[in-house]
C-alpha angles and dihedrals in degrees: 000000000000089000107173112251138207111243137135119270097216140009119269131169132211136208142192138137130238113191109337092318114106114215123199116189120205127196134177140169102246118186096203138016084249083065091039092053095043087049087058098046087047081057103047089039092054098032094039090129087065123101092226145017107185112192133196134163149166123220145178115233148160122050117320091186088088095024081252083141122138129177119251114207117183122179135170137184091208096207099334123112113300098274103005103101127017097034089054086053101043080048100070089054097056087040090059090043086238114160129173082047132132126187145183139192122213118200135179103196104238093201101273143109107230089189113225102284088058090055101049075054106050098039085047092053089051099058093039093055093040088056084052096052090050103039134216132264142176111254127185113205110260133199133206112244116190123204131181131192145161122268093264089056094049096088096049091049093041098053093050096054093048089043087060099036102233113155115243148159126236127204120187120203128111089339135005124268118189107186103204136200108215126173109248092244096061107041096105105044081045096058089039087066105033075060101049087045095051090038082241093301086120118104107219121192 
């Protein structure tokens, strides 16, 4: 439960030519298959004139809370030869162990036939070089912890986020909402002291 996992940081893109068809590979952090799936249809939408956009992507899913988590992986050729194009991507993921990690391979057609080998190639080449670009890095799973408390609570909570460095959000209104990213492994030794500190005035959601 909360293992660490392999993924990029950022998006990044590639781009070379074989043989008069250009490739783009795109690559982006994605935190469910809902953003996966978004990321693909951005792609298709800006890239529509293409021959092909060829997605693949890993994902976390299921309930962590009870370590019930599997990994969803999702590939198509979209129109290229049966395996030539989306399992190759979705290959150099697993390959590179990346989870939480969604591609696309964008490809004008040059007026050759590359034959299947040179597809699995090519496609493989795209995402590889796109990873590259990115980069890989080490992520814990993180959950989002909400506390609310009143005004004369804020500093304390506050202090203790910024002294941590979690990244959070504040809202200021009747009360006070600070909406907190917390790695998964620490969210209960986290609200037990947001409580203590608050002497359990502190709303948590």
């Amino acid at each position: 439960m909360s293992r660490a996992y392999r993924t990029v940081p950022e998006p990044a893109t590639a781009e070379f030519v074989v043989q008069g068809s250009e490739f783009i590979g795109h690559v982006r952090p994605v935190e469910s298959v809902d953003a996966a799936e978004t990321f693909v249809d951005a792609v298709r939408e800006e890239y529509a004139d293409a021959t092909h956009n060829v997605p693949a992507y890993r994902v976390r899913a299921g309930d962590e809370e009870t370590d019930g988590h599997f990994l969803r992986e999702y590939s198509s050729d979209d129109g290229e030869p049966s395996g030539s194009a989306g399992k190759p991507a979705l290959n150099v993921l697993a390959q590179q162990d990346l989870e939480n990690c969604a591609v696309v391979v964008t490809r004008y057609y040059g007026g050759t036939n590359l034959g299947v080998g040179g597809l699995v190639r090519a496609y493989s080449r795209a995402v590889k070089e796109a990873v590259e670009a990115a980069g890989i890095v080490e992520e814990r799973p993180h959950e989002r912890v909400v506390i609310t408390v009143a005004y004369d609570d804020s500093g304390t909570v506050r202090s203790i986020l910024e002294s941590e460095g979690y990244e959070f959000a504040a809202d200021y209104e009747a009360t006070v909402s600070f909406d907190v990213r917390v790695p998964r492994a620490e969210g209960e030794a986290f609200r037990d002291r947001i409580r203590s500190a608050t002497s359990g005035r502190a709303d948590l959601a």
